[in-house]
SELUM-218450 format. One record per residue (C-alpha): x, y, z. Coordinates in steps of 0.05 Angstrom, whole numbers, always signed. Example, Ala and Ser with C-alpha at 12.3 -4.5 7.8 and 13.67 -1.06 7.14 Angstrom:
REM residues 2
PT    east   north      up
PT    +246     -90    +156
PT    +273     -21    +143
//
This chain:
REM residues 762
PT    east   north      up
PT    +566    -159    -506
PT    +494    -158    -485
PT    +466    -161    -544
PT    +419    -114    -593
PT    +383     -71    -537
PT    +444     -45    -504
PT    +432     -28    -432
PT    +460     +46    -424
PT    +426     +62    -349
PT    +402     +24    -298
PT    +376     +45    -230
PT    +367      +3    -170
PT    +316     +17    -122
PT    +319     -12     -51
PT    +351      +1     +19
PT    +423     +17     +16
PT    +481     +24     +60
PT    +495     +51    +109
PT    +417     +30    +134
PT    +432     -30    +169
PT    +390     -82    +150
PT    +408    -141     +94
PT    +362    -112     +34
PT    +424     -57     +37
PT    +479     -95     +45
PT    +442    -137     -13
PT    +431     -74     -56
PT    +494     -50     -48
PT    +531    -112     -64
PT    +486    -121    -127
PT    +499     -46    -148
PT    +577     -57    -143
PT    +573    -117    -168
PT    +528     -93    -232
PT    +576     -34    -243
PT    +648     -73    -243
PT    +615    -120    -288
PT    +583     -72    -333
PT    +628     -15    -328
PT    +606     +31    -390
PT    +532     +37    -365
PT    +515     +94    -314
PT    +485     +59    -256
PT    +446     +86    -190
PT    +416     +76    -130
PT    +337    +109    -111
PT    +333     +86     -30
PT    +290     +90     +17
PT    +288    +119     +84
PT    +254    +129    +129
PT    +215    +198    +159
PT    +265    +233    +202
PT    +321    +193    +184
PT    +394    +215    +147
PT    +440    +177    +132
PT    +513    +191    +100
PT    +498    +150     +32
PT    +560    +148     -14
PT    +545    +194     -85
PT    +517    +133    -126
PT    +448    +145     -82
PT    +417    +196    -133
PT    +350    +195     -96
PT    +316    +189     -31
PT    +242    +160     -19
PT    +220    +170     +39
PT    +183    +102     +63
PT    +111    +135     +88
PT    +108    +194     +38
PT     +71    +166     -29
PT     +88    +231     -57
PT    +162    +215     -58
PT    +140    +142     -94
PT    +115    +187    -148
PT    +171    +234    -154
PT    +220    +185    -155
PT    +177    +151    -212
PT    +180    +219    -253
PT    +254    +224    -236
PT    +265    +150    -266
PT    +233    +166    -328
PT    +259    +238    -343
PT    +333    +216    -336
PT    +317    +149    -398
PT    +334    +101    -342
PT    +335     +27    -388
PT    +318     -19    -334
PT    +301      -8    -252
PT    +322     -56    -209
PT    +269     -64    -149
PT    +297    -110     -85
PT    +223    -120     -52
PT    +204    -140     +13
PT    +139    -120     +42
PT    +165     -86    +104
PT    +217     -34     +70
PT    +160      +2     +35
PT    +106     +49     +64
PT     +30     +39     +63
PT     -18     -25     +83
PT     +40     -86     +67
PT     +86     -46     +34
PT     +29     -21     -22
PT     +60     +53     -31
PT    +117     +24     -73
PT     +59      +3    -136
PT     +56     +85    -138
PT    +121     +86    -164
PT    +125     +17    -209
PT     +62     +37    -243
PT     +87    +106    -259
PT    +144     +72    -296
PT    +161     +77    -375
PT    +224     +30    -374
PT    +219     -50    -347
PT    +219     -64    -276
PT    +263    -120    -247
PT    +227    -145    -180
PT    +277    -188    -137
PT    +232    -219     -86
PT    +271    -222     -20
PT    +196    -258      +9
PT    +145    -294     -25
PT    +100    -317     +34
PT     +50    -384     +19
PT      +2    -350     +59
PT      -7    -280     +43
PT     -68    -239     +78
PT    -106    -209     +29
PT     -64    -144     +29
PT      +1    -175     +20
PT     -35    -219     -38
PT     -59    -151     -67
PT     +11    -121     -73
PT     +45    -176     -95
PT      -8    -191    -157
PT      +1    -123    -179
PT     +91    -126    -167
PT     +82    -198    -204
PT     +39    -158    -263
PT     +79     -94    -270
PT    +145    -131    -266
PT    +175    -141    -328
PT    +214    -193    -303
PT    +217    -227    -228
PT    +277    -255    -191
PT    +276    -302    -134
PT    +341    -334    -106
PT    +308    -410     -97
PT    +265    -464    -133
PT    +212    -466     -70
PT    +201    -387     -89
PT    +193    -401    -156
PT    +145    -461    -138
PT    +113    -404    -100
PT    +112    -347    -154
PT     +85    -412    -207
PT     +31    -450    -155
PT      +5    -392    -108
PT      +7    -332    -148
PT     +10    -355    -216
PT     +56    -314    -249
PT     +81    -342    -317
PT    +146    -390    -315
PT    +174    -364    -367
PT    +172    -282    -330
PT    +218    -319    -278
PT    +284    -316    -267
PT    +322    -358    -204
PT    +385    -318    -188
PT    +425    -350    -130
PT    +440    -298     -75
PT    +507    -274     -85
PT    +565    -278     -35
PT    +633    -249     -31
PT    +695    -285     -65
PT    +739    -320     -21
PT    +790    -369     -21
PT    +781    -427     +14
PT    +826    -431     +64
PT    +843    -461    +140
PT    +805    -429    +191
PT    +868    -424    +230
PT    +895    -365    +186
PT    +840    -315    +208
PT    +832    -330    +284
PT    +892    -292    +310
PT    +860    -229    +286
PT    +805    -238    +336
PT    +847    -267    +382
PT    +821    -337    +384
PT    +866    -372    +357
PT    +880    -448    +379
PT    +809    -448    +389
PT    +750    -480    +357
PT    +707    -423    +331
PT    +626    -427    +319
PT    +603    -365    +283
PT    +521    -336    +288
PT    +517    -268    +251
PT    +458    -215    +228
PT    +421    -163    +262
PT    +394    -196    +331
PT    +313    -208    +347
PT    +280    -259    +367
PT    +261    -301    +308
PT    +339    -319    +311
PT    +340    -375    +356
PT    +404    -365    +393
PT    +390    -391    +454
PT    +376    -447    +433
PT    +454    -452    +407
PT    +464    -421    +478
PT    +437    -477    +504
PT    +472    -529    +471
PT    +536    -506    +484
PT    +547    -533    +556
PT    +547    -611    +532
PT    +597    -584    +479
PT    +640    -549    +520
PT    +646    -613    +562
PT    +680    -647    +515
PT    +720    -589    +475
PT    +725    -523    +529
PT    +777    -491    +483
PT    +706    -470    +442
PT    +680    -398    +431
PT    +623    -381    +397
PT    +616    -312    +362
PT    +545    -276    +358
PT    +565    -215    +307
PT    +512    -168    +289
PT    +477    -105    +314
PT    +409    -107    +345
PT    +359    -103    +293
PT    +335     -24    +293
PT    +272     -42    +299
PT    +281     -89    +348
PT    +315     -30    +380
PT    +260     +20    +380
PT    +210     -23    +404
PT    +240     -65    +455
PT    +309     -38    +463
PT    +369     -80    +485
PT    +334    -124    +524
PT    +326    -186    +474
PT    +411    -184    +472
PT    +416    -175    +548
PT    +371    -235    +560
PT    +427    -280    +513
PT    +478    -255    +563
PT    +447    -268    +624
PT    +429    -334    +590
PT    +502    -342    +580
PT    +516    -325    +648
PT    +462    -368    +677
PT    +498    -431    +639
PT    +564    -425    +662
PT    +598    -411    +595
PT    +602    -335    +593
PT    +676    -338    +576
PT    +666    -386    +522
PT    +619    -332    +483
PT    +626    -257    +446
PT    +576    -217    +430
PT    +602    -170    +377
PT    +544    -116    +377
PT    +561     -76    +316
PT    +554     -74    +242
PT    +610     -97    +204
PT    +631     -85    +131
PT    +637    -125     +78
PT    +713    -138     +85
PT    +707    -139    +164
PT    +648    -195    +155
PT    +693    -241    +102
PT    +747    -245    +160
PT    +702    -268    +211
PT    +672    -317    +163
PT    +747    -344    +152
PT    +763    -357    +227
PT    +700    -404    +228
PT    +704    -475    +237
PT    +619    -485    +238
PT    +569    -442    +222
PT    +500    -435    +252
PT    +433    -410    +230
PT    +388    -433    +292
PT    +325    -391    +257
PT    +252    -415    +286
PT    +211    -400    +224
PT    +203    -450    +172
PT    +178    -393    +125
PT    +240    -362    +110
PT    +250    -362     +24
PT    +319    -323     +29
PT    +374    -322     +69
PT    +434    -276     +65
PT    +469    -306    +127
PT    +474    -372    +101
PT    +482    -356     +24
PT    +550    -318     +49
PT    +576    -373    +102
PT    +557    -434     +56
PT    +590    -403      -2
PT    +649    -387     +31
PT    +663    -452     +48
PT    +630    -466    +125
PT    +605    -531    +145
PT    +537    -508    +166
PT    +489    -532    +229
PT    +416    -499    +204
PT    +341    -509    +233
PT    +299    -531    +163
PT    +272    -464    +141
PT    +263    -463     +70
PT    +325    -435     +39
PT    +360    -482     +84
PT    +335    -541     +63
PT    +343    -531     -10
PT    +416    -495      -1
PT    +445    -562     +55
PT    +412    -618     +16
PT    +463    -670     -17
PT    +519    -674     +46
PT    +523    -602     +36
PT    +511    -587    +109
PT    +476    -616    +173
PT    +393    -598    +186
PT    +373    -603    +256
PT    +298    -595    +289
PT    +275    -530    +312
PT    +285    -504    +382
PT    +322    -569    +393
PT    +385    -556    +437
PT    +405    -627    +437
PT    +410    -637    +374
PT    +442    -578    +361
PT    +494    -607    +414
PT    +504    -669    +386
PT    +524    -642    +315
PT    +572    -596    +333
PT    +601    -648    +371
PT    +601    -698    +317
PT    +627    -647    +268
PT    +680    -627    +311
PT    +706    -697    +334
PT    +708    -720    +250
PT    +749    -673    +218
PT    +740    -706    +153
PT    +666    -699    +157
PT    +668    -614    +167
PT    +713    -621    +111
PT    +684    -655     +63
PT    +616    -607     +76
PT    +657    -550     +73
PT    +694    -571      +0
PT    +621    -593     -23
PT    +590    -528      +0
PT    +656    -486     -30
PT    +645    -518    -103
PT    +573    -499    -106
PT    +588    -429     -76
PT    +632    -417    -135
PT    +571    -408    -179
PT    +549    -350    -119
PT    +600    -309    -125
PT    +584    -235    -142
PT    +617    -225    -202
PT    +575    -289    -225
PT    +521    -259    -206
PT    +516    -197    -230
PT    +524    -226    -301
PT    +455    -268    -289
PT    +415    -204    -266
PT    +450    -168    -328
PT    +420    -216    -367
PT    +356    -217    -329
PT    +357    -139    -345
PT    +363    -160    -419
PT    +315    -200    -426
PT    +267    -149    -393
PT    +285     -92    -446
PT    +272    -147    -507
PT    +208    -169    -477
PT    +181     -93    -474
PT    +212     -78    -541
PT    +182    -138    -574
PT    +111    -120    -539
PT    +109     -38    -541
PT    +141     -51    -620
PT    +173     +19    -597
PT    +118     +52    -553
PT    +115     +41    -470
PT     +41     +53    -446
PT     +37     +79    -378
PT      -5     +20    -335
PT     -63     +42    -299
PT    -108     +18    -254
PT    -153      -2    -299
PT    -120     -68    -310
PT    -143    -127    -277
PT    -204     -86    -244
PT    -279    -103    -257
PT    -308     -88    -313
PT    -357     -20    -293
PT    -431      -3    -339
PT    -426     +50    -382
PT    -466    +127    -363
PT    -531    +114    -371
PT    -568    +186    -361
PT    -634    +168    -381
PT    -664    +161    -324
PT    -637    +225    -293
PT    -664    +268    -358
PT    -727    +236    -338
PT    -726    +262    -273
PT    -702    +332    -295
PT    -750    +388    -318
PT    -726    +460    -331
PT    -738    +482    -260
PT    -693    +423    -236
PT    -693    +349    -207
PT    -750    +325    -175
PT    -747    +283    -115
PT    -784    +222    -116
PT    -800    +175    -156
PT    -864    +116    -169
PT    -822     +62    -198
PT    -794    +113    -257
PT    -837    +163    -268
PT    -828    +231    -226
PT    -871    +245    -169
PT    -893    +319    -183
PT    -932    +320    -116
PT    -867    +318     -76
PT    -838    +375    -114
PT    -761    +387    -116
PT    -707    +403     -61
PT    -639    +432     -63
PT    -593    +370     -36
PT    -611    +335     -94
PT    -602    +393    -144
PT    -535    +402    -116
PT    -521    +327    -116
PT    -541    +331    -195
PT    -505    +389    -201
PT    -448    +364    -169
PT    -446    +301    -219
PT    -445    +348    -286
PT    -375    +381    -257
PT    -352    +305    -247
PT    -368    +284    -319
PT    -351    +346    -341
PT    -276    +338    -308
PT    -280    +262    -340
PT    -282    +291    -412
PT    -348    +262    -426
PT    -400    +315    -416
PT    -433    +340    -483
PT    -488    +386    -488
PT    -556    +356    -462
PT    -504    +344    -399
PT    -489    +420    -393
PT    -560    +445    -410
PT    -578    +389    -351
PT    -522    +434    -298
PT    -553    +497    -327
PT    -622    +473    -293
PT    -584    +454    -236
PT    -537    +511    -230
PT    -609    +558    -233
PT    -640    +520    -177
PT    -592    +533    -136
PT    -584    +604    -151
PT    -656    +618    -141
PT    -652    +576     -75
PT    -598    +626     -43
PT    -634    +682      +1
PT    -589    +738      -3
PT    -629    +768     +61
PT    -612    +698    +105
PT    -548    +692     +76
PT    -572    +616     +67
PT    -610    +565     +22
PT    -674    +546     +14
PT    -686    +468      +2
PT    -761    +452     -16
PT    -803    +476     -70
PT    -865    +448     -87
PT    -889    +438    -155
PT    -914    +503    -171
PT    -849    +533    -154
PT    -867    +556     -90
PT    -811    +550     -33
PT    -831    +524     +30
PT    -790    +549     +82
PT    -738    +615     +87
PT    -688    +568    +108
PT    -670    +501     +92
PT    -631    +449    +133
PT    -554    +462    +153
PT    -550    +394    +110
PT    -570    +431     +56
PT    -525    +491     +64
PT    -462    +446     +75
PT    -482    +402     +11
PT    -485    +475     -34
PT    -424    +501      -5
PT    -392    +432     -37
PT    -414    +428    -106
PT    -401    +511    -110
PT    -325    +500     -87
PT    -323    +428    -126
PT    -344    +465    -193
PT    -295    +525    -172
PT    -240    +481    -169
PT    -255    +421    -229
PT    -298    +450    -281
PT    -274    +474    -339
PT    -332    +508    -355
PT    -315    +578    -347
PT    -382    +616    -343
PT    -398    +559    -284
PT    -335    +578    -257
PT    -355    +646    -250
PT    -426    +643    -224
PT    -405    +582    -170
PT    -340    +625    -153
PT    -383    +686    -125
PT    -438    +650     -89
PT    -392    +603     -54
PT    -359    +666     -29
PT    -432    +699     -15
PT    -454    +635     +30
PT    -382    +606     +59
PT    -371    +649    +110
PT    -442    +628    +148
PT    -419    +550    +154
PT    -382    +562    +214
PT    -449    +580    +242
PT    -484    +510    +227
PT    -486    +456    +287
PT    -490    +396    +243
PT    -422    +366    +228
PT    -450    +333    +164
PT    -460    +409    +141
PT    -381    +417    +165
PT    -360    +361    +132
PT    -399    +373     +64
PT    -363    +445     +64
PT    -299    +421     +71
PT    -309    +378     +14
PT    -323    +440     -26
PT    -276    +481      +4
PT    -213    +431      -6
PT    -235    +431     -89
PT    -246    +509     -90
PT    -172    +521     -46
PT    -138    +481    -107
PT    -154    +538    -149
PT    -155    +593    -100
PT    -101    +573     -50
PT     -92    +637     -27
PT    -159    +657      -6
PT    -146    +672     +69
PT    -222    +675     +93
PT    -226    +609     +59
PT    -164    +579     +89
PT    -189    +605    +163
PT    -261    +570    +151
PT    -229    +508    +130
PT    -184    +508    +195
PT    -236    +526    +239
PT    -284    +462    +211
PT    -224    +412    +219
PT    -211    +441    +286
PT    -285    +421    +302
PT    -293    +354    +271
PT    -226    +333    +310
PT    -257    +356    +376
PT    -317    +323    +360
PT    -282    +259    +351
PT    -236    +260    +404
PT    -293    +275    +449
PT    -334    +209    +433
PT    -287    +165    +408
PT    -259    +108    +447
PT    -222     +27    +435
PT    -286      +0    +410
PT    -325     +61    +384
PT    -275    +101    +332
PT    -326    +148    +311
PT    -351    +222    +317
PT    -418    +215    +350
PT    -453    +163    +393
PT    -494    +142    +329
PT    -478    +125    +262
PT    -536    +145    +216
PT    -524    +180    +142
PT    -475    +198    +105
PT    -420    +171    +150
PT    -363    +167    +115
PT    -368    +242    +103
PT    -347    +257    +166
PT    -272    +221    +159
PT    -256    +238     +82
PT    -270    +310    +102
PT    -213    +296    +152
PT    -178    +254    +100
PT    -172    +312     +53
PT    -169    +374    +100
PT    -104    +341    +133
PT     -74    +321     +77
PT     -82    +393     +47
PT     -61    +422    +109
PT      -4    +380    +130
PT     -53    +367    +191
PT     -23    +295    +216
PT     -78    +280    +272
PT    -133    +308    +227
PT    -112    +258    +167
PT     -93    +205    +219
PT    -167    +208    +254
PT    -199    +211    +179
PT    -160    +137    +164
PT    -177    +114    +225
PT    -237    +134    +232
PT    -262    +108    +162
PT    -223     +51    +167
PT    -272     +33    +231
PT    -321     +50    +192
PT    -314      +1    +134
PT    -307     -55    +177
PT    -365     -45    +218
PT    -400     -45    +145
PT    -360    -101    +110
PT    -325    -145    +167
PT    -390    -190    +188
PT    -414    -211    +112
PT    -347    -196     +80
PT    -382    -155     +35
PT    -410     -84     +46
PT    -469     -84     +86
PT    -485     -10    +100
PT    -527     +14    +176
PT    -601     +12    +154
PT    -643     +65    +171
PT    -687     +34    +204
PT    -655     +51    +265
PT    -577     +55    +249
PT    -531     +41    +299
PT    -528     +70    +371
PT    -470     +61    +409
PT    -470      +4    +454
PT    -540     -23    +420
PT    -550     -54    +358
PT    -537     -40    +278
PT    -602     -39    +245
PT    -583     -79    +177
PT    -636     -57    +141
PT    -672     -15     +99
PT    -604      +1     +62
PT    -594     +62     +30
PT    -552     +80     -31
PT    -527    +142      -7
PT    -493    +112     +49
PT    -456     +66      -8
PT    -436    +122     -47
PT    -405    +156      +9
PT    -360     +95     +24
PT    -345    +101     -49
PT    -333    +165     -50
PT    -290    +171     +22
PT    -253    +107      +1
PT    -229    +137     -64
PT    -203    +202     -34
PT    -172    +152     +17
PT    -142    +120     -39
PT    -115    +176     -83
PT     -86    +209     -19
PT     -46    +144     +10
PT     -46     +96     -45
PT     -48     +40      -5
PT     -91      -4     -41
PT    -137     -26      +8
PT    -175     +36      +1
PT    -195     +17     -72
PT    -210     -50     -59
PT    -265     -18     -11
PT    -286     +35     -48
PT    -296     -30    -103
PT    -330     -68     -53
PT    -376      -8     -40
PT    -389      +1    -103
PT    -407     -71    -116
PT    -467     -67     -77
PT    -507     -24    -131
PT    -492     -90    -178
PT    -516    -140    -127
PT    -463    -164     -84
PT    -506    -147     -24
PT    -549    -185     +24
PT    -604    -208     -25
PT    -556    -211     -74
PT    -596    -165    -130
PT    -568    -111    -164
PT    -594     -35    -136
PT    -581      -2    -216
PT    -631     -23    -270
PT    -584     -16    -333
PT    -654      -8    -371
PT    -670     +55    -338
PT    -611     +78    -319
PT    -637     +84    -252
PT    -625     +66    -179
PT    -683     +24    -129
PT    -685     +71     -66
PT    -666     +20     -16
PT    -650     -50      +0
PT    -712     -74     +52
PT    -695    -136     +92
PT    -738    -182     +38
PT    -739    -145     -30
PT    -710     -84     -66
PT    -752     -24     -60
PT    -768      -9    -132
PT    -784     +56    -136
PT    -727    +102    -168
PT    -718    +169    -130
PT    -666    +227    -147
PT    -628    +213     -83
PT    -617    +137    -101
PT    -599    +150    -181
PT    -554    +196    -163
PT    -517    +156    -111
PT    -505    +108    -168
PT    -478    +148    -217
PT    -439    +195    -179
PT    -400    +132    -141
PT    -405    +111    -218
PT    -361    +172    -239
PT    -317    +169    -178
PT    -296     +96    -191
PT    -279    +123    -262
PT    -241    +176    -234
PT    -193    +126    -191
PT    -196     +79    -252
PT    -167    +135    -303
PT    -205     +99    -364
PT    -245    +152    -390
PT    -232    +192    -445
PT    -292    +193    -484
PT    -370    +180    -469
PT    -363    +105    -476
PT    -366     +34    -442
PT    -310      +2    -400
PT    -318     -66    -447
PT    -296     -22    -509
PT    -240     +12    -473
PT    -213     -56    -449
PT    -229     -75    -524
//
């Protein structure tokens, strides 16, 4: 029995036959296995594929994921949950997932009600910083983590510092055979009255064989009635980069050393039962791998435990798995030594034996059957750990876990700012400067911000009466006659120009189509519904692709409402169409940008892209929006390792210099506010760690290492000079902060009511 929490369904996600790789011959092995052993509990398989890919999978395969869609991470997450699964199963290694080091598979384990199972197929000593990301977050959503040796779980302990008792080392399992003469399986391969040496896997590279090539020559000197068997397809990716030529280099090899009749090169991939035959004909087994850094390997598990004296290189699994006489270590790349041990294996018979019985015994505790009983108790434990710690309820993890800790709204300094007529520009230090009057890019950057907190549940009235001021600005900035905005107005409420900037327009055109499609105001709705149809149509006429890319950002939130508005839909084409052109026109190795400048509001240019794509199934479009920003953010974080935005002071030609200073807060909320969108589009989770590090540089992780916000005010300093903060506190500059304030809440989920992150995480 297993016990109070009975285990009823349990679904394992992971590659799967017939993909051939090991992860599916492992997940299939481990599913059978599971289900003999446990044969009253409905058990299935969610695996991944990749785009463009079919494959005949046998009816326990329930669900696909497709490796590079997020979306199907999600789904499968929702599936999961809506059929009661108890327990899921997850065989991770960073390459079988989609997004930066496999980061698309956290959309699905977060999304999870039931405990997660991780088996770690690689924990690497040395992870980059992505790999590092994804594996904190498997190693904190897990429930429970399996890893198949003590060096991983020296690893999972030392490096990451996951919690002993959250670990569980589960041998890798191996099919059950008796342990018999080698003699009794070589006639089916015809090779029988000769000594057999036996390489398989899929082929690359990193395999070593000819270095076993190699040795053979001395060996074959001394026993020529020798064949050695290399069984295993090409790896498929190996394949579709490089073709056959890594396996046609081993046979010219072969040729080259005189013993092509001594060698076969079985290029397919067997099954299960095939594979335990060509195991039995084996006298030695090899595993000539070059990379130390290998935690698992499936090869060797199944050849050791079958009984095979085994010739390894020292990679990690090796080393623990041979130690005690229970097989023979020799140097990497080292055909010599390779030479001389199969030589002195072969000339003592009682030596191969004796490794072979030693290697048998142990294997016994390998077997499948054995196996599957220590995961089903793995599984177990995982179930009474969350029943013991939900007492009954499973809360859905967010991101909000293990982030920073982010200030609570502080609005005063904005109501400061804020008469009835609207925002005013500029500031002296915090009081308003009347003499510079008011102008419509901030008004619809305030006005913007109320439909943000609004969407965030935490606007209350003094926030709405603050968007009615707003929302009339803007209204009385339209001129019906010009079909466009005004932008400045002087203090007496006198407007200084018919027309205002194509800046301007774009920014309107945004924070009508973002209230449009995220208020939930309703008499907002309304008003910002018919003038974004009013002034739309005359963006396509605007030359500035700022203006292109601010409308797109309003058209993309008004189109979730109003998908089917066909003028819309045509304007929104016709700007993507542009901004790719514009891009593909100037943009080269070394300079993956739109223009031959980068000056304000960068990052506006690639999240429009980012989000029109993605809407629009537009691959190049969201492909030159990743890109694109991607470039961007490390030409702004790469040199300090923090973000260090292009100062105005004469930004950043191409081919010349990046003026570093004066710094500008817009130009960190737009890398907040591009990186989020980047985010919530691929999940791959390097996008929040730079719309984080953005956002840092408001609290003073910057180059003079002082915080931009003053928490007293509630304000934001209007630039970062090269040798102080500049301290006066300007509309622009406040609302940089808070709206890159609101959208790190947004990614973060947290809030549900108008209060601080401490008393949330409280």
């Amino acid at each position: 029995m297993l016990g109070q929490h009975n285990i009823n369904k349990i679904a394992f996600v992971g590659n799967y036959l017939p993909r051939q790789c090991g992860i599916a011959t492992f997940t299939y092995d481990l599913y059978n296995s599971v289900s003999e052993q446990h044969p009253h509990a409905e058990t299935f398989v969610a695996a991944i594929t990749d785009r463009g890919q079919k494959f005949d999978y046998p009816p326990e395969v329930r669900f696909e994921i497709i490796k590079q869609d997020i979306d199907t991470y999600q789904k499968a997450a929702d599936f999961l949950n809506y059929n009661n699964v108890d327990v899921v199963s997850v065989q991770h290694e960073f390459g079988i997932f989609g997004g930066n080091a496999g980061s698309h598979v956290l959309a699905l384990i977060r999304s999870l009600k039931m405990p997660v199972v991780t088996t770690l197929h690689t924990i690497l000593p040395e992870p980059n910083p992505d790999q590092r990301r994804v594996m904190d977050e498997l190693i904190a959503y897990s429930s429970r983590l399996v890893t198949m040796t003590e060096k991983g779980k020296k690893f999972l302990k030392e490096i990451y510092k996951a919690p002993e008792d959250k670990i569980d080392l589960i041998p890798h399992g191996i099919p059950d055979m008796p342990f018999v003469d080698p003699n009794f399986y070589k006639d089916r391969f015809g090779v029988e009255g000769k000594y057999v040496l036996l390489t398989f896997g899929l082929l690359s590279p990193g395999k070593g064989i000819e270095h076993v090539l190699k040795a053979l020559p001395k060996v074959i000197s001394k026993f020529p009635n020798l064949v050695y068997i290399v069984l295993g397809a090409t790896h498929p990716n190996i394949i579709k980069e490089q073709g056959e030529s890594y396996r046609m280099s081993l046979e010219r090899l072969a040729h080259d050393l005189g013993i092509k009749n001594n060698v076969i090169f079985y290029n397919r991939f067997v099954d299960a039962e095939e594979l335990k035959e060509f195991i039995g004909a084996a006298d030695i087994y090899i595993t000539p791998y070059l990379n130390k850094a290998q935690i698992t390997s499936g090869t060797l598990s199944y050849s050791f435990g079958c009984g095979k004296a085994v010739i390894s290189t020292p990679y990690w699994h090796a080393e623990e798995l041979l130690a005690d006489g229970r097989g023979i270590l020799v140097p990497f790349a080292d055909h010599e030594a390779i030479a001389n041990e199969i030589i002195k294996l072969l000339e003592d018979e009682t030596l191969r034996h004796s490794i072979r019985k030693r290697a048998y015994m142990l294997g016994r505790e390998m077997v499948w059957s054995n196996i599957a009983h220590h995961y089903l108790n793995s599984f177990q434990k995982a179930r009474r750990q969350r029943a013991i710690k939900s007492n009954g309820y499973f809360p859905v993890k967010t991101l909000s876990e293990k982030r920073m800790e982010l200030p609570a709204f502080n609005l005063n300094h904005l109501k400061n700012l804020t008469d009835s007529t609207g925002i005013f520009q500029h500031a002296r230090y915090t009081f308003p400067r009347f003499e510079d009057g008011y102008c419509l890019d901030d008004n619809s950057r305030a006005f913007l911000l109320t439909v943000l907190l609004d969407e965030l549940g935490i606007a209350d009235d003094q926030i709405y009466s603050l968007a009615s001021s707003y929302a009339s600005f803007i209204n009385y900035a339209y001129n019906p006659e010009k079909r466009r905005f005004r932008n400045f107005m002087d203090f007496s409420r006198r407007w200084l120009e018919e027309v205002g900037s194509d800046d301007a327009q774009g920014r309107t055109i945004w924070a009508l189509g973002a209230c449009v499609g995220r208020s939930t105001k309703n008499n907002f709705k309304v008003w910002a519904h018919q003038l974004f149809n009013d002034s739309v149509n005359s963006i396509t006429e605007l030359t500035s692709p700022r203006a292109w890319a601010f409308a797109l950002l309003g058209i993309n939130d008004y189109l979730n409402k109003m998908s089917g508005d066909r003028l819309v839909l045509n304007i929104r084409e016709v700007l993507t169409d542009k901004l790719v052109a514009l891009y593909k026109n100037c943009a080269d190795d070394n300079w993956k940008w739109f223009e031959n400048i980068l000056a304000y509001d960068n990052a506006r240019l690639s999240q429009a892209l980012i989000l029109s794509g993605h809407a629009m199934n537009n691959a190049d479009a969201l492909n030159i929006g990743l890109e694109s920003l991607k470039w961007l953010m490390e030409v702004q974080t790469k040199e300090k390792g923090y973000f260090r935005p292009v100062g105005s002071e004469g930004w950043y030609p191409k081919g010349g210099k990046k003026a570093n200073f004066d710094q500008q807060p817009v130009s960190a909320y737009d890398a907040v506010s591009a990186c989020v969108d980047a985010y919530r589009i691929t999940g791959d989770e390097y996008w929040y760690d730079m719309a984080k590090t953005s956002f840092e540089w408001f609290l003073g992780r910057n180059d003079l290492g002082l915080p931009l916000y003053d928490p007293n005010s509630g304000g934001c300093y209007d630039a970062l000079h090269v040798d102080r903060i500049n301290l006066n506190q300007g509309a622009e500059s406040t609302l940089s902060f808070l709206l890159s304030l609101a959208e790190i809440y947004r990614i973060e989920n947290m809030i549900k009511t108008f209060e601080s992150v401490n008393s949330f995480h409280n």
